[in-house]
C-alpha positions, 0 to 999 in steps of 0.5 A: 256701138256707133250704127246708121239708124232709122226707126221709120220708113222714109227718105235719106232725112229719117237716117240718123247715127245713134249708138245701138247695143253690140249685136248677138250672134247664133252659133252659125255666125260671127261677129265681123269689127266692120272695116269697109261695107258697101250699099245696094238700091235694096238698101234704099228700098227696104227704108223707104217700105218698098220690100214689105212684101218680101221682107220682114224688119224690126225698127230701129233699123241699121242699113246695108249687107255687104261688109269686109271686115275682121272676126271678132268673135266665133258662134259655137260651130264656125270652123270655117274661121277664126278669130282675127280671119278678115272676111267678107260676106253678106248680112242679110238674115231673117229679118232686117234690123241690125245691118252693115253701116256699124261698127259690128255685124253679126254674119251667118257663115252660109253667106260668108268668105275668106277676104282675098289677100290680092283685094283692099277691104274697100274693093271686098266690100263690093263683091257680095251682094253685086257680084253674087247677083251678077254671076247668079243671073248669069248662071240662070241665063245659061248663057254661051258663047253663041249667044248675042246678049244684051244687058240693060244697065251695064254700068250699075252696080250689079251690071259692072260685074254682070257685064264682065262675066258674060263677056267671059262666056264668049257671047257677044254682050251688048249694053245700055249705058249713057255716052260717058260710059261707053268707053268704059264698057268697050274696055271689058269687051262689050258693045255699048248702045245709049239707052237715051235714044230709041232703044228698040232702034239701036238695039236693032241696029246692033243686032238685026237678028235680035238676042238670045238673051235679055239680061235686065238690071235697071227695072223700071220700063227696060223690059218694055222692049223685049217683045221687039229684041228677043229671039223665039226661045230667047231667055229674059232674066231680071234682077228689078222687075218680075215681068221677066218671070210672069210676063216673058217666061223666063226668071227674076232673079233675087240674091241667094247669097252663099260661100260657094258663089262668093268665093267664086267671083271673089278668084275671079276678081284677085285673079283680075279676069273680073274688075271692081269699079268703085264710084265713090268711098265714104266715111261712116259720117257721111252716110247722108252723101252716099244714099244721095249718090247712090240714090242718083241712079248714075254712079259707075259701080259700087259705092263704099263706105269706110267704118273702121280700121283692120285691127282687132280692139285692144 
């Protein structure tokens, strides 16, 4: 099968597409014909050997988790699907070899979902790692409507959705994003505030009593602020930076995919309470571009690559 590969850690430069031999699946998996997948900064990261320390990989190495496609073929206790079922989910497993930019992957079922009819593969394929992320941190903030939250990078790929399901808690969500974004998050109810600027400033000046919640999902130096922003007894949660846990007390959160959660955003979005924002859709050929873009760090939502087409093989 045709798969984006590297064999070293590295740049974008190191990809390659190579044919690489049809993954096994365990009796606890199915074989997904991938149609649309979706990449992540995790994606770059575990490339460049930025996650050693918490994931194991075996090169060659295909990148990507998020994928909505068509099941192919049924491990020996799967009766969650079938045959020809389109599905979604994320491919995450013990160790990172085989991944999502290919045109099969092998999908534990415990991270997987039936494929809303209302959704196109391309907007499916976005849900699983962001989403889940989103809605999980935002479980983990225990956030109310009396709450003032603010979210750093509320345009991200993980923030989009983050940004949304706090909104409908009935907290006032205010969120950092440059100027041309702003409209886009006042469409979803949230106050935008440029992150450009003194931040502990217009943060202030958005909330002078300060938050009850800090919701980081840009990293680098976006908690830096916090001591100036949070309430006493606020919540930090982060998605990027373990500073949330080992310096302010409060939770850095990493995915833990699962059918549940996946298919309670995925009603979410086929019910439109929660939108997809899709930055840019790909062709498997142009995996090049699309790290590029992702890699920028200012793209508006998820970038989509489209692998192949929604019919099982004759």
């Amino acid at each position: 099968m045709r798969a984006v590969t590297y064999t070293e850690f590295g740049g974008i430069d190191k990809l390659r597409m190579a044919e690489r031999p049809m993954p096994k699946i365990g009796p606890l998996s199915v074989l997904v014909k991938v149609v649309s997948a979706s990449i992540n900064p995790v994606d770059f990261q575990i490339r460049e050997g930025l996650e050693q320390e918490y994931l194991q990989t075996q090169f060659p190495i295909s990148p990507g988790l998020d994928v909505a496609g068509v099941v192919v073929r049924l491990g020996a206790d799967t009766p969650e699907f079938q045959i020809g079922d389109e599905i979604i989910g994320h491919a995450m497993k013990d160790v990172v070899t085989y991944g999502t930019l290919a045109e099969y992957v092998e999908l534990p079922v415990r991270s997987a979902a039936h494929k809303p009819a209302a959704l196109s593969f391309d907007e499916a394929a976005t849900l699983p790692l962001a989403s889940q992320t989103a809605l999980q941190s935002v479980d983990r903030a225990a956030i109310t409507s009396a709450d003032t939250v603010l979210i750093h990078g509320a345009a991200g790929g993980v923030g989009v959705f983050g940004t949304q399901i706090a909104v409908r808690t009935g907290a006032r969500v205010i969120g950092t994003a440059s100027p041309r974004n702003h409209d886009f998050l006042r469409s979803f109810g949230a106050e935008p505030i440029d992150y450009r600027e003194n931040l502990v400033a217009v943060a202030r000046a958005a909330a002078p009593d300060g938050y009850d919640v800090v919701l980081d999902y840009a990293g680098r130096s976006s908690l830096a602020s916090t001591p100036h922003l949070l309430r006493d007894g606020g919540r930090v949660v982060s998605i990027a930076d373990p500073d949330a846990r080992e310096v302010y007390g409060g939770h850095f959160v990493w995915l833990r995919p699962n059918t549940a959660d996946l298919n309670r955003v995925a009603q979410m979005v086929a019910d439109g309470d929660v939108k997809v924002e899709i930055a840019a859709i790909y062709d498997l050929p142009e995996f090049a571009d699309a790290f590029t873009a992702l890699q920028s760090g200012t793209s508006r939502g998820k970038i989509v690559v489209r692998v192949g087409q929604p019919f099982l093989d004759e």
